[in-house]
Residue frames as qw, qx, qy, qz and C-alpha x, y, z in Angstrom:
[[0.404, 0.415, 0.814, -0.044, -4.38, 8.51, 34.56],
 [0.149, -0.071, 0.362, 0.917, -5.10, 9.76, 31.79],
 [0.149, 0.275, 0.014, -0.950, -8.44, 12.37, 30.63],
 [0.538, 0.276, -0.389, -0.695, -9.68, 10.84, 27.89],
 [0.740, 0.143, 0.616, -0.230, -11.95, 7.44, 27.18],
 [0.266, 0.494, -0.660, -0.500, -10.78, 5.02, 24.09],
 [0.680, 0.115, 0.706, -0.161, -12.61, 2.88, 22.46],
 [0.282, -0.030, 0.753, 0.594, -13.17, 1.38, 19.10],
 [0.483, 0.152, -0.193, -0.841, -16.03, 3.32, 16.54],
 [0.345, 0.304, 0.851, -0.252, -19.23, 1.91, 16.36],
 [0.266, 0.304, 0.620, 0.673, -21.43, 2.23, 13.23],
 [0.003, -0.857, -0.503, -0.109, -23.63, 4.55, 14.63],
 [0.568, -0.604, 0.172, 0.532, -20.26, 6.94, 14.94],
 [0.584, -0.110, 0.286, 0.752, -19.75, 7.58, 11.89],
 [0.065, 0.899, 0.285, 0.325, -22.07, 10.52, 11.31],
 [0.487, -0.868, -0.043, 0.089, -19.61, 11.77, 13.86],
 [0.619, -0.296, 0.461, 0.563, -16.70, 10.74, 12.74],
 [0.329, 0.709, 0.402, 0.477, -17.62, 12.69, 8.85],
 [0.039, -0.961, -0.090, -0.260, -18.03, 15.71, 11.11],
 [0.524, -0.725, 0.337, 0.292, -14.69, 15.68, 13.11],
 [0.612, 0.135, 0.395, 0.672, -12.48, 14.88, 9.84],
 [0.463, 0.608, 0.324, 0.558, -14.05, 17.03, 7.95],
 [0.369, -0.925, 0.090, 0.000, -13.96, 20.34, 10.91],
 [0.685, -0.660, 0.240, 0.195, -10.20, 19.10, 11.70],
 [0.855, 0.097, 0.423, 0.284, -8.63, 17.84, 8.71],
 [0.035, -0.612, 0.053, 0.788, -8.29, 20.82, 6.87],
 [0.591, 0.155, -0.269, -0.744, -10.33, 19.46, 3.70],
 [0.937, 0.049, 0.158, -0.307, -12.55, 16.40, 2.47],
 [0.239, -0.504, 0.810, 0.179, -10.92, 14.00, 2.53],
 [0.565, 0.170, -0.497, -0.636, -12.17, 11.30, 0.00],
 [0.315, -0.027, -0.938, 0.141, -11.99, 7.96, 2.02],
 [0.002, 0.242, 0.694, -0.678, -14.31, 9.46, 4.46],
 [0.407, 0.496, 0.179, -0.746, -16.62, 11.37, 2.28],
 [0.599, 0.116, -0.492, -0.621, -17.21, 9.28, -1.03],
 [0.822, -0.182, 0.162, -0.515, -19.57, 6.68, 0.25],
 [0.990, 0.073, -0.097, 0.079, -18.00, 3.13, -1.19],
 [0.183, 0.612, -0.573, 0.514, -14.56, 4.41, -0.09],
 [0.311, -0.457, 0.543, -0.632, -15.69, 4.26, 3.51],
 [0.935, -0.030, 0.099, -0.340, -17.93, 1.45, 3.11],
 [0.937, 0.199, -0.248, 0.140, -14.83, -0.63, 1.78],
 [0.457, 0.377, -0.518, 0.617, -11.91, 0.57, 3.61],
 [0.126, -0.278, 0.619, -0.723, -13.31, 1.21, 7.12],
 [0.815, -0.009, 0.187, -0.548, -16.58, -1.47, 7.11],
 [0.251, -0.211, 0.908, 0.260, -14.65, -4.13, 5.04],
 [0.440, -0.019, -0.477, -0.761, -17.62, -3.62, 2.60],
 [0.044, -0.314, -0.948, 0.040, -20.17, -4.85, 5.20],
 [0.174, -0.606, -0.396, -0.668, -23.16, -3.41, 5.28],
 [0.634, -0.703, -0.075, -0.315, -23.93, -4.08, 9.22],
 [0.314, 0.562, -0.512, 0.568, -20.50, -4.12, 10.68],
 [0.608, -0.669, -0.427, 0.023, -20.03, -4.78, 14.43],
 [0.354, -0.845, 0.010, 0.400, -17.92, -2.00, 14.57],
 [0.396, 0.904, -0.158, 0.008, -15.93, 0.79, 12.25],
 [0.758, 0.275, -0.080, 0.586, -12.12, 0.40, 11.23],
 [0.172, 0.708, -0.141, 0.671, -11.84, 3.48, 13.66],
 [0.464, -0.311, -0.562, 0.610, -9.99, 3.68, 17.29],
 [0.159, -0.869, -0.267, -0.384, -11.81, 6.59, 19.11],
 [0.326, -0.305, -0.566, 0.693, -10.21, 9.07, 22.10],
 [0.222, -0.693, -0.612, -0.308, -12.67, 10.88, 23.58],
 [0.019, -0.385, 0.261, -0.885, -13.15, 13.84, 25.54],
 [0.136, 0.083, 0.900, -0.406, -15.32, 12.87, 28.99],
 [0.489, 0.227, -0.034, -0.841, -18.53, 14.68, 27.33],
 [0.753, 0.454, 0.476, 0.016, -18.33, 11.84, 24.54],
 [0.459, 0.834, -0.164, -0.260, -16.85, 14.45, 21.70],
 [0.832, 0.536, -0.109, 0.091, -14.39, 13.48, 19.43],
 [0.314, -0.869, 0.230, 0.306, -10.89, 14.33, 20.64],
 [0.286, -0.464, 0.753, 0.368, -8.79, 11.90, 18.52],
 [0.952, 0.219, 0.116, -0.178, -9.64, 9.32, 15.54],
 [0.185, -0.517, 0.776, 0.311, -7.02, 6.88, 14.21],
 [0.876, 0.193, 0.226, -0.380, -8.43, 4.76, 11.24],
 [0.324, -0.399, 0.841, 0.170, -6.82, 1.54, 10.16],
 [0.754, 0.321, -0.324, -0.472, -7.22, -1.12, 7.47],
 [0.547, -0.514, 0.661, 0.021, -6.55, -4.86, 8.25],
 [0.336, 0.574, -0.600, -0.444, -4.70, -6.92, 5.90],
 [0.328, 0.040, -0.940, -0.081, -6.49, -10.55, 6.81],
 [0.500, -0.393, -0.554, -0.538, -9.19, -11.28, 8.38],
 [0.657, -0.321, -0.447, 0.516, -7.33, -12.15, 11.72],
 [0.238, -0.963, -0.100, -0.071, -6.46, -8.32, 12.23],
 [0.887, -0.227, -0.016, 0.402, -3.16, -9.41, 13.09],
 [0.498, -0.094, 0.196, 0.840, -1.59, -6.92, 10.91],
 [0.269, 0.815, 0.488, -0.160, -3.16, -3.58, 10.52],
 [0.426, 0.326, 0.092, 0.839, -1.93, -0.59, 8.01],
 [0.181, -0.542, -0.268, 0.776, -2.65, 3.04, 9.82],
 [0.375, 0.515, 0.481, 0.602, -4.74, 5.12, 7.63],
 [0.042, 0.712, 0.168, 0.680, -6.06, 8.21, 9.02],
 [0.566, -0.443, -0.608, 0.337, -5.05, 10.16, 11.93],
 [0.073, -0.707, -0.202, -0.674, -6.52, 13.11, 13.24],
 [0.409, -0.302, -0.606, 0.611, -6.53, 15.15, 16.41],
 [0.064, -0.845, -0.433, -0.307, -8.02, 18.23, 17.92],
 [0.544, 0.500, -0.333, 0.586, -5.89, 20.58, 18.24],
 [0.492, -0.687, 0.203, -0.495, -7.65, 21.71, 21.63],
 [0.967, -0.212, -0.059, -0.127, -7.01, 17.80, 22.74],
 [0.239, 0.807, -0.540, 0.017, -3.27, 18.27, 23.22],
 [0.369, -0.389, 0.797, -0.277, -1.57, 14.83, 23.61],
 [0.806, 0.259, 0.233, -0.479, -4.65, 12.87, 22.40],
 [0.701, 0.606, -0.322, -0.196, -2.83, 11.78, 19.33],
 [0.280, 0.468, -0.800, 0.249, 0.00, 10.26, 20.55],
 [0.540, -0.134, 0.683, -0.474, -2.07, 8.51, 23.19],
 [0.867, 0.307, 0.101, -0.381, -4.57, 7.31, 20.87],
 [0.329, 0.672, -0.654, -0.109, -1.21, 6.12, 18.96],
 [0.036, -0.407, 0.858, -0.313, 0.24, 4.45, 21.54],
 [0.536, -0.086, 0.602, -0.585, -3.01, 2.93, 22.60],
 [0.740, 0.246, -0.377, -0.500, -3.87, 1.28, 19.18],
 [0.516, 0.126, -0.821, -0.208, -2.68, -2.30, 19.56],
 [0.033, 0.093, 0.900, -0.425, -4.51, -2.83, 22.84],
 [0.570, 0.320, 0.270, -0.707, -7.73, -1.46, 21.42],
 [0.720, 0.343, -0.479, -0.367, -7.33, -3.68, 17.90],
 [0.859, -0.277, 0.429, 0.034, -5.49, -6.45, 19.70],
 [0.712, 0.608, -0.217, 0.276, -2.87, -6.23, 16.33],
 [0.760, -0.423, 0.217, 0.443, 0.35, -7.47, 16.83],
 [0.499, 0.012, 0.278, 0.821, 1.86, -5.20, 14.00],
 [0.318, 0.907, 0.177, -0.214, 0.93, -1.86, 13.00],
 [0.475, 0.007, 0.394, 0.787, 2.45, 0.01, 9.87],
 [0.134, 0.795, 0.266, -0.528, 1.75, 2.94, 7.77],
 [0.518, 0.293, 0.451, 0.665, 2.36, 3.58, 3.87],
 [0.335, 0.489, 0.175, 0.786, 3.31, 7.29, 2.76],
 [0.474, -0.698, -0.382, 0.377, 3.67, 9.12, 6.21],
 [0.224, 0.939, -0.088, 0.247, 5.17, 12.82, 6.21],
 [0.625, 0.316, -0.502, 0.508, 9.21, 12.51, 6.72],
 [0.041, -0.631, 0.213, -0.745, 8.85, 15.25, 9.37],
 [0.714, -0.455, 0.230, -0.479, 6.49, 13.10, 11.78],
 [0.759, 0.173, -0.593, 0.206, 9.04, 10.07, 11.89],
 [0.221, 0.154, -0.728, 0.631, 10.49, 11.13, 15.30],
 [0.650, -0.234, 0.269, -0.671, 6.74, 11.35, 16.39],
 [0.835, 0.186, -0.460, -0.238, 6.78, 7.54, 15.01],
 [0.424, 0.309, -0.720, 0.454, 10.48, 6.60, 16.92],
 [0.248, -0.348, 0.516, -0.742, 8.88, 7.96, 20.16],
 [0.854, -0.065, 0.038, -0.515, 6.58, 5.75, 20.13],
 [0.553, -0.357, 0.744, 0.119, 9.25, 2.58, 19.71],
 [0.708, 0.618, 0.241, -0.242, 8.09, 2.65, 15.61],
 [0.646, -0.154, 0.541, 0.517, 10.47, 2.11, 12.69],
 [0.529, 0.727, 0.044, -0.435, 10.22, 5.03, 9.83],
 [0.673, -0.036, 0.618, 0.406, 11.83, 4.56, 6.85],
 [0.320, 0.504, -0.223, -0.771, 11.99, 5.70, 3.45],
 [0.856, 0.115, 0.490, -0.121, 10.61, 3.62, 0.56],
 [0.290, -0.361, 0.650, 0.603, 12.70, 2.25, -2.25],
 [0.700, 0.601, 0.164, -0.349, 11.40, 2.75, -5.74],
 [0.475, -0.049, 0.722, 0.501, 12.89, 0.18, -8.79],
 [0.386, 0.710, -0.037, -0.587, 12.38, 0.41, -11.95],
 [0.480, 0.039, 0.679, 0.555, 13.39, -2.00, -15.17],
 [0.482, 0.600, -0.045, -0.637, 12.88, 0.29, -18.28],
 [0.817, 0.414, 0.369, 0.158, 12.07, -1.77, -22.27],
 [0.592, -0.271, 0.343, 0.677, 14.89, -1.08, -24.63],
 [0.396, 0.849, 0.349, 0.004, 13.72, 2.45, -26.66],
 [0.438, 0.403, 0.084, 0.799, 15.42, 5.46, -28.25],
 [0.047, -0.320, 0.141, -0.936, 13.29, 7.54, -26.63],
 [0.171, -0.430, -0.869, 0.172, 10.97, 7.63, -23.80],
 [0.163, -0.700, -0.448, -0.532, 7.37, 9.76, -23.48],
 [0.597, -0.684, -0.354, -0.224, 7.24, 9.30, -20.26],
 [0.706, -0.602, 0.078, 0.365, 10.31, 8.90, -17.95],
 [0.142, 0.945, -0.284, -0.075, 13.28, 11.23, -18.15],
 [0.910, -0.275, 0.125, 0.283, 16.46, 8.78, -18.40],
 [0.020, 0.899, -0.419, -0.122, 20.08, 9.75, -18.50],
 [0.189, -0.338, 0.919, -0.070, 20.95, 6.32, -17.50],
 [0.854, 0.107, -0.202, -0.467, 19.18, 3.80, -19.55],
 [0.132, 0.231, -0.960, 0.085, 20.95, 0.76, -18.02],
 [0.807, 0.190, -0.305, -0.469, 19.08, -1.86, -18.66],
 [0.238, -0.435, 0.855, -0.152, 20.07, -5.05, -16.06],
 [0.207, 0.229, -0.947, -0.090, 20.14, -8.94, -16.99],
 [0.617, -0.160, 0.398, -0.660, 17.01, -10.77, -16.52],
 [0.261, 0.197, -0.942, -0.077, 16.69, -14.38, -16.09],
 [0.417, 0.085, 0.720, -0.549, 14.80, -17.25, -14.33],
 [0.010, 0.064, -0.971, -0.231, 12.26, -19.89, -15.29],
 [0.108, 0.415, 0.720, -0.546, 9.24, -18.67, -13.99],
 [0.015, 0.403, 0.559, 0.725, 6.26, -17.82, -15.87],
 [0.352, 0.151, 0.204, -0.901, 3.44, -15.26, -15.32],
 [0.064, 0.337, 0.830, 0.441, 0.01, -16.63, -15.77],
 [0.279, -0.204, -0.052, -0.937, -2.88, -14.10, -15.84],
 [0.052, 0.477, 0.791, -0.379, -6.08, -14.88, -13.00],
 [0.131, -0.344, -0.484, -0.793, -9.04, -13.74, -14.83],
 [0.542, -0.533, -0.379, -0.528, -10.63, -14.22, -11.88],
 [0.314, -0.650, 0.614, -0.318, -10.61, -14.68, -7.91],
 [0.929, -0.160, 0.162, -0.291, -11.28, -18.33, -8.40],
 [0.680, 0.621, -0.289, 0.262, -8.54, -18.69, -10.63],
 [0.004, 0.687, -0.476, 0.549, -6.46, -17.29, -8.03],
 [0.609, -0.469, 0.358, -0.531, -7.80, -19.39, -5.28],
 [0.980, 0.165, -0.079, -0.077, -7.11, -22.42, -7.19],
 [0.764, 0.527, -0.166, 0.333, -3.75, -22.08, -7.48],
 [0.321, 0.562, -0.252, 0.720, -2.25, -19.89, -4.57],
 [0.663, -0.602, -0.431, 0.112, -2.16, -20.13, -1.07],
 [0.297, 0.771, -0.247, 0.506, -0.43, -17.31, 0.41],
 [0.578, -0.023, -0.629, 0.519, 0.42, -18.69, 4.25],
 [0.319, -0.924, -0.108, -0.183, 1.16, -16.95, 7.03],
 [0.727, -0.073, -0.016, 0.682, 4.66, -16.79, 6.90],
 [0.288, 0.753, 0.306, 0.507, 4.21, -13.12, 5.63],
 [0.272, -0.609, -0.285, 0.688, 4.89, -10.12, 7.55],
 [0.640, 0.033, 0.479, -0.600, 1.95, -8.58, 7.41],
 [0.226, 0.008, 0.954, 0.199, 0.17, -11.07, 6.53],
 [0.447, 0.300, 0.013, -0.843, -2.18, -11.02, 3.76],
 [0.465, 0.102, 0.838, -0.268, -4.76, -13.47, 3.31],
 [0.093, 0.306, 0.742, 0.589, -7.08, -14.90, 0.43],
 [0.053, -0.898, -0.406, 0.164, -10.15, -12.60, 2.03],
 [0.233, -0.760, 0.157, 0.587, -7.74, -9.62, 1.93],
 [0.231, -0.299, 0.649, 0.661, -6.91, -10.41, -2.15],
 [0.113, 0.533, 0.721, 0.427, -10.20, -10.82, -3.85],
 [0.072, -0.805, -0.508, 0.298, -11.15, -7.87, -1.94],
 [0.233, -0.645, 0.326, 0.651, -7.77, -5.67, -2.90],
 [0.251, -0.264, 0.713, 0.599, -7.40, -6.87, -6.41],
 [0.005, 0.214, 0.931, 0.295, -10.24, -8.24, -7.84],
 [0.061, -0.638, -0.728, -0.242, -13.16, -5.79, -6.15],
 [0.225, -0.480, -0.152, 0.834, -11.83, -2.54, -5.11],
 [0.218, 0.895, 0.284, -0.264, -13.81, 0.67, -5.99],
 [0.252, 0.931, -0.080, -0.251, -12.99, 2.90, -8.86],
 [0.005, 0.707, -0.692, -0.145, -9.43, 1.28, -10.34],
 [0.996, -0.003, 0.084, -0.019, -8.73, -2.57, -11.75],
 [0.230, -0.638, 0.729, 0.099, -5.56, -4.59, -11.63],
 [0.865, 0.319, -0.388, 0.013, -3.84, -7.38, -13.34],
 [0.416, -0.644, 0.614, -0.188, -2.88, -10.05, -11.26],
 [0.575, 0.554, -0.599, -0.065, -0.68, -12.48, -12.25],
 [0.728, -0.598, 0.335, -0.003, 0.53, -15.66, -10.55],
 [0.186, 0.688, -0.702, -0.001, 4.33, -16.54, -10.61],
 [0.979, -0.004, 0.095, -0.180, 4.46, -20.45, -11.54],
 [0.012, 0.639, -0.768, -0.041, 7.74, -22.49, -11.17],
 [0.117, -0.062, -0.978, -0.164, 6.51, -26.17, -12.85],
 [0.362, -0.594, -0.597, -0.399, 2.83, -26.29, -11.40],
 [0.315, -0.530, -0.510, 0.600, 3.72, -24.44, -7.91],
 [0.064, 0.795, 0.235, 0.555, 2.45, -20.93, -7.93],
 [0.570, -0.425, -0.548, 0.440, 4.74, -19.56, -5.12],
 [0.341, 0.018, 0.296, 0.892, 4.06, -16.09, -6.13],
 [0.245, 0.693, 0.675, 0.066, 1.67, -13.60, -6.79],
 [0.326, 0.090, 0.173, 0.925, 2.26, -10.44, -9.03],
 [0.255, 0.840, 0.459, -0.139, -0.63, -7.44, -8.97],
 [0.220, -0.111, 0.202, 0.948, 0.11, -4.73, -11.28],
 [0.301, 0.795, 0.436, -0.295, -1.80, -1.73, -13.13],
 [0.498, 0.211, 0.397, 0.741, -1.44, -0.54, -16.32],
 [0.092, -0.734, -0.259, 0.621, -1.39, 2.98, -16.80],
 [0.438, 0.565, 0.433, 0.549, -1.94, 5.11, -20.24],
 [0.241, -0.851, -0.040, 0.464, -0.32, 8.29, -20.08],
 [0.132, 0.704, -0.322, -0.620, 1.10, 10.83, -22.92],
 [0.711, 0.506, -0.279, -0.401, -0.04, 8.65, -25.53],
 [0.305, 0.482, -0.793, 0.216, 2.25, 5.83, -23.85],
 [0.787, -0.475, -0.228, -0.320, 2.11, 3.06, -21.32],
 [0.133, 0.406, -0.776, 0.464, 3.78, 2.13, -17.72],
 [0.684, -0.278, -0.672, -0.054, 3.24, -1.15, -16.14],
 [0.253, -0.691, 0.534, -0.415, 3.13, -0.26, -12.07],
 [0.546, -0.041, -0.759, 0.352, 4.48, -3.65, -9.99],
 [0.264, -0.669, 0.140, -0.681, 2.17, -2.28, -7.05],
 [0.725, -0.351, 0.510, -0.301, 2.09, -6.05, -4.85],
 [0.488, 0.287, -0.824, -0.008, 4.21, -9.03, -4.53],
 [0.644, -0.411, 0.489, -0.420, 2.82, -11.48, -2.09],
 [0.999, -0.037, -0.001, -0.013, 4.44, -15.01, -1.08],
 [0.886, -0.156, 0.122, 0.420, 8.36, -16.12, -1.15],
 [0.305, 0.921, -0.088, -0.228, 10.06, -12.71, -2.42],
 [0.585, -0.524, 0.552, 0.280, 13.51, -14.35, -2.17],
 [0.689, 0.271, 0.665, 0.094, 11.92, -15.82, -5.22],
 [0.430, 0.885, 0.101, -0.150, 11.51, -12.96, -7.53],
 [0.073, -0.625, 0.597, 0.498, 14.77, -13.59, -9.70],
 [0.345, 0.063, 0.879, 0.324, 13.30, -16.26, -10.93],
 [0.416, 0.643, 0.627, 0.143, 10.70, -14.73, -12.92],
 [0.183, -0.562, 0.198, 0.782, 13.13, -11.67, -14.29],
 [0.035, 0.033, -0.695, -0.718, 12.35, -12.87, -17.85],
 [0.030, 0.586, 0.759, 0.281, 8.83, -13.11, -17.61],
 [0.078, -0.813, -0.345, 0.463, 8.33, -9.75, -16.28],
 [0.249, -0.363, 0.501, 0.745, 10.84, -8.55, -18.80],
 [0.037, 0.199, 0.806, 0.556, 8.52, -10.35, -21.61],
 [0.077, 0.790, 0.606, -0.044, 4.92, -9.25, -20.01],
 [0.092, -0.767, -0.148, 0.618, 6.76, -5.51, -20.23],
 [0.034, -0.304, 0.559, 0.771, 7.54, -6.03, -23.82],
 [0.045, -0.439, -0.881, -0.167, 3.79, -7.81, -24.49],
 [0.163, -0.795, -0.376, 0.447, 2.30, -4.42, -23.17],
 [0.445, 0.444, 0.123, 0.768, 4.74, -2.43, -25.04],
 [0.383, -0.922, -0.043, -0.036, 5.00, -0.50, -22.05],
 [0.251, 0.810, -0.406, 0.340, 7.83, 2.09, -21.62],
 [0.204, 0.351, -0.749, 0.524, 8.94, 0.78, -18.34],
 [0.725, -0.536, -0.430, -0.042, 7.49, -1.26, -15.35],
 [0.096, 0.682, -0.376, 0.620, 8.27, 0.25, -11.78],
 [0.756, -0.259, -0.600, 0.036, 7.95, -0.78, -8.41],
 [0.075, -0.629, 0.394, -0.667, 7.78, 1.18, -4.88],
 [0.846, -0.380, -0.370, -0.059, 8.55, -1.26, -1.91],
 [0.423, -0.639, 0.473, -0.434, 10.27, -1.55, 1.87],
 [0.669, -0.366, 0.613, -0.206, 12.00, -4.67, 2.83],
 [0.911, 0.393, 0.115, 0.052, 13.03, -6.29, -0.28],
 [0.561, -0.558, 0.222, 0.570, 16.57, -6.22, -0.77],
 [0.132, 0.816, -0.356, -0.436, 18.41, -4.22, -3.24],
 [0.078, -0.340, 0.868, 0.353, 20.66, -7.05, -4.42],
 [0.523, 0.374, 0.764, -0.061, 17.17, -8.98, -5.41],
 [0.492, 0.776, 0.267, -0.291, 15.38, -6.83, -7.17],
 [0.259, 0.727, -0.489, -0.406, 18.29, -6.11, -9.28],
 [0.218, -0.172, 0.917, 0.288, 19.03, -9.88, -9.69],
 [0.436, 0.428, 0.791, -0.029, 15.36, -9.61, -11.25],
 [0.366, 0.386, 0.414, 0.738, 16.64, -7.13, -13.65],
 [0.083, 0.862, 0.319, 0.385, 15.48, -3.91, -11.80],
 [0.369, 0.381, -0.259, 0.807, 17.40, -0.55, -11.10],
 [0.264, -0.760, -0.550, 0.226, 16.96, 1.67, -8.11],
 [0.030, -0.820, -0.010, -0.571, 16.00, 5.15, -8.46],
 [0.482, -0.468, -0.550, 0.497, 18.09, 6.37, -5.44],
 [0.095, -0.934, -0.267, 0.215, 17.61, 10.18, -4.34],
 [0.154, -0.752, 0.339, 0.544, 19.53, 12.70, -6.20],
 [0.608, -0.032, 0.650, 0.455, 19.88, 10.13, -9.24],
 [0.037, 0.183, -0.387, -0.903, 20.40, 11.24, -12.98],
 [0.148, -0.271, -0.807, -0.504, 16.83, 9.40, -14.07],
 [0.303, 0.095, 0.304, -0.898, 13.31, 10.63, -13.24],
 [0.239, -0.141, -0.959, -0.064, 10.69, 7.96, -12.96],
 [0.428, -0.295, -0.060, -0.852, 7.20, 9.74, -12.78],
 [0.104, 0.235, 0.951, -0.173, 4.51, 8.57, -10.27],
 [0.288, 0.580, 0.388, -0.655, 1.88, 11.05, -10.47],
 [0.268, 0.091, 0.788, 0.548, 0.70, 9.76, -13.89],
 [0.043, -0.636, -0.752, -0.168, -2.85, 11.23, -13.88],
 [0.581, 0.810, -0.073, -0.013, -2.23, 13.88, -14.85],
 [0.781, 0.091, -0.268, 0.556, 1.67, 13.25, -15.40],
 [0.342, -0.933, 0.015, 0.111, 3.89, 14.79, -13.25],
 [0.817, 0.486, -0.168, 0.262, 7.26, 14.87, -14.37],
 [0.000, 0.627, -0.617, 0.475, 9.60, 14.19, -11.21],
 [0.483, 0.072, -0.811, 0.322, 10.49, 11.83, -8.58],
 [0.699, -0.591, 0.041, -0.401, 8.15, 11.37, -5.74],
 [0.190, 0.148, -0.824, 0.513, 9.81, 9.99, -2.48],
 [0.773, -0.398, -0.337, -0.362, 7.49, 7.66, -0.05],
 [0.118, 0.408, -0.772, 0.473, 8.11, 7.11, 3.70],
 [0.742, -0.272, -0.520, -0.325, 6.57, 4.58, 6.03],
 [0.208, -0.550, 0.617, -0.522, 6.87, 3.24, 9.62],
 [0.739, -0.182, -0.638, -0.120, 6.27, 0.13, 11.07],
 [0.500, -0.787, 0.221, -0.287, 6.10, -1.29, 14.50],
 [0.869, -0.269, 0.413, 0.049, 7.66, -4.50, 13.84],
 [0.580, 0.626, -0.352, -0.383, 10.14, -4.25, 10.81],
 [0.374, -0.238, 0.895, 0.050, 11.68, -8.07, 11.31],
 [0.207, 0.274, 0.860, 0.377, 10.83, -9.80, 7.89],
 [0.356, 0.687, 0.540, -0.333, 8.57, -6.95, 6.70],
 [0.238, 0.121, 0.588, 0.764, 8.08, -5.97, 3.40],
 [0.281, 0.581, 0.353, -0.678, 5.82, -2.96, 2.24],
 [0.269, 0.226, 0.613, 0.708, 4.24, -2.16, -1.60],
 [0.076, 0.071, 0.073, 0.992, 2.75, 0.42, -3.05],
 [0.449, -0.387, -0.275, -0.758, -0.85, -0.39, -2.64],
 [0.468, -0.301, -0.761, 0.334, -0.42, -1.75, 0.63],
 [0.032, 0.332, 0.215, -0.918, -2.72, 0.83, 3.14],
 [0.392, 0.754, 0.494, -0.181, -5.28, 2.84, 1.65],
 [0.009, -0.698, 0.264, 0.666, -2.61, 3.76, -1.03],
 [0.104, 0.048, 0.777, 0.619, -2.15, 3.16, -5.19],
 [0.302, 0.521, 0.794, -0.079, -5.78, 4.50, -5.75],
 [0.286, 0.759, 0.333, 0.480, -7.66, 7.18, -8.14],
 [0.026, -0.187, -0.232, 0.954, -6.60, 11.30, -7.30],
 [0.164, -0.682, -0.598, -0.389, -10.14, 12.11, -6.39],
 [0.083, 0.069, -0.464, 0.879, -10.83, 15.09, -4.65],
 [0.119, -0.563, -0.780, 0.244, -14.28, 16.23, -2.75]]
């Protein structure tokens, strides 16, 4: 039996939970310490919550021993992403309990995790998790010379399909027109998209829905990014029918030459290879001759590698701003 007492954070917790990141973590972290962070990623931007986005193990006193904080991608909970997990290092074990213990304290039938450290994957396996690296495309616009990315290899694949892109100026827009199911894995609901896209703190997106005659079975978010006097389109969420995404190779092709953006990219998990290229984008694989910056603010000029884990990876599909990732580098 085991030492410690787990339960889920309560809003009067999180004066507690500020001090045990910020003692353990080994600096400030920003989700936890700039106010509308926390309020939107671990309250779901309520004001009176009936309890924090944070699983608690405890030491018998009451102290802190563990936190594990999570984000859910629908209103159901069903699917949660894993954002912050911390231990004390006195609390040996804690972590991995608290781990293990998450879907009986959330009641989530999937857990996942976007941009984990390679190293803690077999802490992931042990647990009966799926790591993974993520795959990063890329379709680049036909230049002499690019500002940004380094290319050796400027191939440059076929893009086709009938689909058009229409810009949602708004969430209503969106709401008219798109229904996103629950076929998904996770699943990510119309609460979970006006919140991600359309009212997230400090950063805006352009989201796009993908229309084949009047269906809209699609939905594109990107962000446009202005860097060395240049521009790069990211492809950061696809939600609805991916199978689909050849059919709207030429309109991404045309919204990346409307932009006059060097190149449009895309880091994702569970899309196949042979798609994305049949929608006209390469993959950057490790070791290749091209260099496809992410760290754009300030640029960085080199290949970042992203790794992830799921519990469930049947029909799942990660993107980059899935989690409590694709957001400003702020520090504290």
């Amino acid at each position: 039996m085991s030492e410690y007492v787990f339960r889920l954070a309560l809003p009067e917790d999180k004066a507690d939970i500020l001090t045990f990141m910020n003692t353990h973590w080994g600096s400030r972290h920003p989700l936890v310490n700039l106010p509308d962070y926390f309020s939107y990623y671990y309250q779901n931007g309520e004001e009176h919550p009936a309890h924090l986005n944070f699983a608690l193990c405890l030491f018998p006193s009451g102290e802190i021993a563990a936190l594990c904080g999570f984000i859910p991608s629908s209103r159901s909970g069903s699917d949660l992403w894993i954002s912050i997990w911390c231990a004390d290092k006195r609390a040996k074990g804690s972590g991995l309990e608290l781990m293990s213990k998450m879907p009986q304290l959330t009641g989530a039938s999937r857990l996942s995790c976007n941009n984990i450290r390679p190293n803690t994957i077999p802490f992931y396996e042990f647990l009966g998790y799926t790591g993974a690296r993520m795959n990063h495309f890329y379709r680049l616009a036909p230049r002499d010379t690019y500002k940004v990315a380094r290319i050796q290899d400027a191939t440059i694949l076929p893009a086709g399909g009938e689909g058009v892109l229409r810009h949602f100026e708004d969430f209503d827009a969106l709401r008219a027109a798109f229904h996103p199911g629950e076929a998904g894995h996770p699943v990510k609901d119309l609460w979970y998209l006006e919140r991600r896209y359309f009212h997230y703190p400090r950063q805006q997106y352009l989201v796009y829905g993908g229309f084949l005659g009047e269906d809209c079975p699609l939905l594109f978010c990107l962000r446009r990014v202005e860097v060395e006097g240049s521009l790069v389109l990211r492809l950061v969420d696809v939600v609805g029918d991916h199978r689909l995404l050849p059919c709207f190779g030429a309109a991404l092709d045309r919204l990346l030459g409307e932009m006059q953006a060097e190149y449009i990219d895309c880091y994702c998990w569970g899309v196949p290879a042979q798609t994305m290229a049949e929608t006209g984008f390469c993959e950057r694989l490790e070791g290749g001759p091209n260099i496809i910056p992410h760290y754009l603010t300030p640029p960085l000029f080199e290949n970042v590698e992203y790794y992830l884990f799921t519990s469930d990876p049947n029909e799942f599909t990660m993107f980059r701003a899935d989690g409590d990732q694709d957001r400003p580098n702020i520090s504290c």
